[in-house]
C-alpha positions in Angstrom: 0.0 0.0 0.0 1.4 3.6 -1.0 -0.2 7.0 -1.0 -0.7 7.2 -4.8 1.6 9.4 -7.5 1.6 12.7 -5.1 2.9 16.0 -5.6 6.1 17.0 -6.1 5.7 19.8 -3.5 6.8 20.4 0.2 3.2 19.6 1.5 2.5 16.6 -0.1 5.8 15.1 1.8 4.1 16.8 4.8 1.0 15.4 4.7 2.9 11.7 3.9 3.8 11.9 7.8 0.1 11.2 9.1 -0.9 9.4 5.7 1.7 6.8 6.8 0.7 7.1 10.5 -2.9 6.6 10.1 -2.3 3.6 7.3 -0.8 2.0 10.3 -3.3 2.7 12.4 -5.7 1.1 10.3 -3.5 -2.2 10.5 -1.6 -2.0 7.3 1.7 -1.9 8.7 3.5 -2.1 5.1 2.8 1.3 3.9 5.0 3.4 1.7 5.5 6.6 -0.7 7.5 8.1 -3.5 10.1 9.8 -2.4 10.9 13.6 -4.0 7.0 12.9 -5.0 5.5 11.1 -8.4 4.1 14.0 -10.0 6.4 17.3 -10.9 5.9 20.8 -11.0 6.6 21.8 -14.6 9.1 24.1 -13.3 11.3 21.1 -11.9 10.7 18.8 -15.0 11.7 21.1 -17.3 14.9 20.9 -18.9 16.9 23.6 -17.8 15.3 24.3 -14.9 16.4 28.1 -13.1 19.1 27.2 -10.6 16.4 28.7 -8.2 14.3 25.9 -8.8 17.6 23.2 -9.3 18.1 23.8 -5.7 14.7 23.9 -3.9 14.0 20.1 -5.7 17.5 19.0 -4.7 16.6 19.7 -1.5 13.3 18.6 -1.4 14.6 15.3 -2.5 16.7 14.8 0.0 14.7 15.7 2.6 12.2 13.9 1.6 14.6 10.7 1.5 15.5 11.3 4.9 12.3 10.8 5.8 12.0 8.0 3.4 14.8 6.3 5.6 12.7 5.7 8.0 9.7 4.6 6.6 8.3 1.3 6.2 9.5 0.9 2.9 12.3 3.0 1.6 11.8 3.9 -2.5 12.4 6.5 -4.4 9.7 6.5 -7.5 8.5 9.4 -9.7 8.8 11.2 -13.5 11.8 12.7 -14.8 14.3 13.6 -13.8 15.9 10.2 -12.7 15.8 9.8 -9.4 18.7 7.3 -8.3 21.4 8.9 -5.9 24.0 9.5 -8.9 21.3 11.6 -10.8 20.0 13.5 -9.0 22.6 14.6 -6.8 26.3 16.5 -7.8 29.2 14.0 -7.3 30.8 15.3 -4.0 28.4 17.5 -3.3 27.0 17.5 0.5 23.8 16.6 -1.0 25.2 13.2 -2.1 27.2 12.4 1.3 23.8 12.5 2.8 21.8 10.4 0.7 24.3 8.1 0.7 24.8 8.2 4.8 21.0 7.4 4.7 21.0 4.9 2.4 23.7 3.2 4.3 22.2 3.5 7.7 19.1 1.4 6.2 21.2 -1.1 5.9 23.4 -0.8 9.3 19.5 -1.1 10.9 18.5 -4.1 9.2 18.2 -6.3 11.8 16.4 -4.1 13.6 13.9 -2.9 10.7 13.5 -6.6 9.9 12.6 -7.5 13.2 9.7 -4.6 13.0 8.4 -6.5 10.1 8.6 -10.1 11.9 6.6 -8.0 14.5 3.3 -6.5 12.5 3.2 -10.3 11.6 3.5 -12.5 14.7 2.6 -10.0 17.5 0.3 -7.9 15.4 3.0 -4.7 15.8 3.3 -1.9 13.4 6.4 -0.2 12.2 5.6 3.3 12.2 2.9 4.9 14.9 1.4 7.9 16.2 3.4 8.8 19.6 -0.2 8.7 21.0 -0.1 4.6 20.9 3.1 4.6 23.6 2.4 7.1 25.4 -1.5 7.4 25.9 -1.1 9.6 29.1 0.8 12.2 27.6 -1.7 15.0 25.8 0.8 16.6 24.1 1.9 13.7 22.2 -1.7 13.1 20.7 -1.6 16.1 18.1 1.7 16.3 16.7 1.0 15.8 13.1 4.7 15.8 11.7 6.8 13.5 14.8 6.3 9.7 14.6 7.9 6.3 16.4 9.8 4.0 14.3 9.5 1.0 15.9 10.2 0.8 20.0 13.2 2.8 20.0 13.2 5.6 17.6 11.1 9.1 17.9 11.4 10.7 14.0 10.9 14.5 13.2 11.1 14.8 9.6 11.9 18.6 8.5 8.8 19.5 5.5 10.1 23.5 5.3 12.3 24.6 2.3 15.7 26.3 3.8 14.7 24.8 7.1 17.7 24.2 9.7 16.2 23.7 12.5 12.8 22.7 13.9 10.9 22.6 17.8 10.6 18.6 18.8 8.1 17.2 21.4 9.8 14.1 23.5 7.3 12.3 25.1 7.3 10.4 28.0 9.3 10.8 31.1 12.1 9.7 30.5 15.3 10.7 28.6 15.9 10.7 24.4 19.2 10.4 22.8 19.7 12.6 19.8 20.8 10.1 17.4 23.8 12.0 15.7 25.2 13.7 18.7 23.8 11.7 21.8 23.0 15.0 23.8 20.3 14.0 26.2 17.0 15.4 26.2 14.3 15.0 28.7 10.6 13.2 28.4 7.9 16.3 28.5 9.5 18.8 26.7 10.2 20.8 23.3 13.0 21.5 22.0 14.4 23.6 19.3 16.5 20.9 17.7 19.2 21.7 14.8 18.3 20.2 11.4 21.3 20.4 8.9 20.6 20.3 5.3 22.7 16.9 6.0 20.9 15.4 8.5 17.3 15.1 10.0 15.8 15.5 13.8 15.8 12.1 14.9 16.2 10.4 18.6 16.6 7.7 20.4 14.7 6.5 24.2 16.6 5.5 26.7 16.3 1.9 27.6 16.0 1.2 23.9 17.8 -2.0 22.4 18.6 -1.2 18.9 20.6 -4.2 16.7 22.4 -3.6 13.7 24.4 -4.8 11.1 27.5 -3.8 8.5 26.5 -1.6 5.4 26.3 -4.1 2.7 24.8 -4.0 -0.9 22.5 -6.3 -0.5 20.3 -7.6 2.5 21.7 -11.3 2.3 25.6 -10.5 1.1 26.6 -11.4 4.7 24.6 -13.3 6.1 27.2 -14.1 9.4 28.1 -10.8 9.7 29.0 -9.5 13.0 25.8 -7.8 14.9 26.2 -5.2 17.1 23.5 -3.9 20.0 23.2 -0.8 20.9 22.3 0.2 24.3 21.1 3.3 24.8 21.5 3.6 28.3 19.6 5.3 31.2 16.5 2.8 31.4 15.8 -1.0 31.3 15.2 -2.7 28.3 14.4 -5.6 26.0 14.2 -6.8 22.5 13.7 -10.0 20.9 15.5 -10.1 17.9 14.2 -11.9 14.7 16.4 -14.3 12.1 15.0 -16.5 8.7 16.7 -17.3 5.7 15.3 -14.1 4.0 14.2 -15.4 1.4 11.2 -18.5 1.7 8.5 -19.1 3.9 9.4 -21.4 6.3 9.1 -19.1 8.9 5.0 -20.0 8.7 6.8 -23.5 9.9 8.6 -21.9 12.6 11.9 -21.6 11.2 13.0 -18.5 12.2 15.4 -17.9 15.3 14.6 -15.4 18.2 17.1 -14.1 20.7 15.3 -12.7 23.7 17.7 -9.4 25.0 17.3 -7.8 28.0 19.1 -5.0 29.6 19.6 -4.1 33.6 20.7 -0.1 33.7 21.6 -0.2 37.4 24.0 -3.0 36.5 24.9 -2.5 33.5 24.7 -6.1 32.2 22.9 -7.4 28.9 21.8 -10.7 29.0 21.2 -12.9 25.9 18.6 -15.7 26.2 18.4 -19.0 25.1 17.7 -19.1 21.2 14.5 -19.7 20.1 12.8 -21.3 17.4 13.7 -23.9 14.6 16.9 -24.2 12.3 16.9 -23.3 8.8 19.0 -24.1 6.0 22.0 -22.4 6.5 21.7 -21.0 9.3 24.7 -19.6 11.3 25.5 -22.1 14.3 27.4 -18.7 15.5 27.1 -15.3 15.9 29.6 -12.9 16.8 27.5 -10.0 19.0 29.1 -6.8 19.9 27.8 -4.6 22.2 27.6 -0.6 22.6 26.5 1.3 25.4 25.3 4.7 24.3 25.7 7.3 26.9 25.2 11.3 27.0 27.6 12.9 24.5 28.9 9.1 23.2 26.7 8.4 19.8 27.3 5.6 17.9 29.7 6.2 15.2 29.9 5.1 11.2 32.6 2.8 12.4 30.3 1.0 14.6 33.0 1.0 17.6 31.9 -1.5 20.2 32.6 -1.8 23.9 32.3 -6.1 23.6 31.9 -8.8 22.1 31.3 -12.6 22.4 30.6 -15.5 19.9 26.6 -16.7 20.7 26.2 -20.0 19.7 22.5 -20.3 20.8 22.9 -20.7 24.5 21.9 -18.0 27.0 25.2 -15.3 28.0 25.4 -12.3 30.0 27.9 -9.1 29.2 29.2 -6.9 31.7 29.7 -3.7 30.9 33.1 -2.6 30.9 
């Protein structure tokens, strides 16, 4: 499900925000859009477009693929002019460095986007929601239009101005959010007027949250051992139950899938990896190296993906101390 061939206009990737939380609402979890917009403005499509008008659709573009990022689906779909990375952004321009930090954080989050999507199936989760759904006692998280959770962990504020570079945030809850990029600490309850570079989008973190992730790689399955790191964002409890099949059949209706059940104590500082769950499948890794980062107030995690620990998992339950 998609929201049709919109407009190529700053509105219409607006308005996608509660399009795609109110699909999900209505328990159709694998909703999508075009990004930069289906249908242009003829002064964009035209050939030599002013350089006016050159940059405001650069720029829409890429803040619309920001916000595509994170988004049950990420595609980019629309009319001329092409719309890949290479096309439609200037080789080494910062235009380019962000798409492509994007595109490769899609992939770094894999295993925790595809555990989202394991979710809306077996527990009848949804990978995009209105703020309202997790915190129901917090007012002024029912009528923020533009702010949305991906998943458990993340709180999205996707900027929908042109020239914008900044924009005020609503954090729900009580308890702290990590900005993603920097890991300054903000508290539950408030607004903030959060810094949006043309390179990078509002987007945050809860405390507690267990957030897994993988290598960038060109395709989902190029790896498929490839060392997983968790991500502790620290300050809270938390858990996560992290989903595995062979990507590719449907076995998992037979129970073939693996789930490792992760839980984290903050006073302690220790993670603790359950038993393995689930069947084999063909293939399957008997071993997994795990690292483990623990995200504190001005310590992000980095491109690198630098890691405090790391053990081999082999299916039996483990517990990590943090260092």
């Amino acid at each position: 499900v998609w929201s049709g061939d919109v407009a190529s206009r700053w509105f219409d990737l607006k308005a996608q925000i509660s399009a795609g939380v109110n699909a999900s609402m209505s328990g159709l979890p694998n909703w999508t859009h075009d990004i930069g917009g289906f249908a242009l403005e003829d002064r964009y499509a035209s050939k030599t477009p002013s350089a006016g008008d050159l940059d405001e659709w650069r720029e829409l573009n890429l803040r619309w693929f920001q916000f595509g990022a994170f988004s049950p689906l990420f595609r980019s779909h629309g009319e001329y002019p092409y719309r890949e990375i290479y096309e439609i952004s200037p080789e080494g321009s910062p235009m380019r460095a962000s798409m492509l930090w994007y595109d490769r954080l899609r992939y770094r989050l894999m295993p925790y986007i595809y555990t989202l999507a394991a979710d809306t199936y077996m527990r009848d989760g949804s990978i995009i929601r209105t703020l309202a759904a997790d915190f129901p006692q917090d007012r002024a998280a029912r009528d923020l239009p533009d702010e949305y959770l991906f998943g458990d962990a993340f709180l999205v504020a996707p900027i929908t101005e042109y020239r914008a570079r900044s924009r005020k945030v609503y954090l729900p809850g009580t308890g702290n959010w990590y900005d993603f990029s920097t890991g300054k600490t903000y508290r539950g309850g408030t607004t903030a007027d959060v810094a949006a570079p043309l390179d990078r989008m509002p987007l945050f973190v809860r405390a507690g949250a267990i957030v897994p992730m993988g290598p960038v790689m060109q395709y989902v399955d190029q790896t498929p051992d490839a060392p997983l790191t968790i991500v502790i964002y620290t300050g809270a409890d938390g858990q996560f139950s992290l989903y595995e099949d062979d990507g590719r059949s449907e076995q998992y209706k037979q129970g073939r899938y693996s789930r490792i059940p992760i839980r984290y104590d903050d006073k302690s500082g220790r993670i603790s990896f359950g038993a393995r769950e689930g069947q084999a499948w063909h293939d399957m890794p008997a071993t997994r190296k795990i690292r483990v980062k623990w995200v504190s107030a001005g310590k992000p995690v980095t491109d690198d993906m630098s890691y405090d620990a790391e053990i081999s998992y082999d299916g039996a339950a483990r517990t990590v101390e943090r260092p």
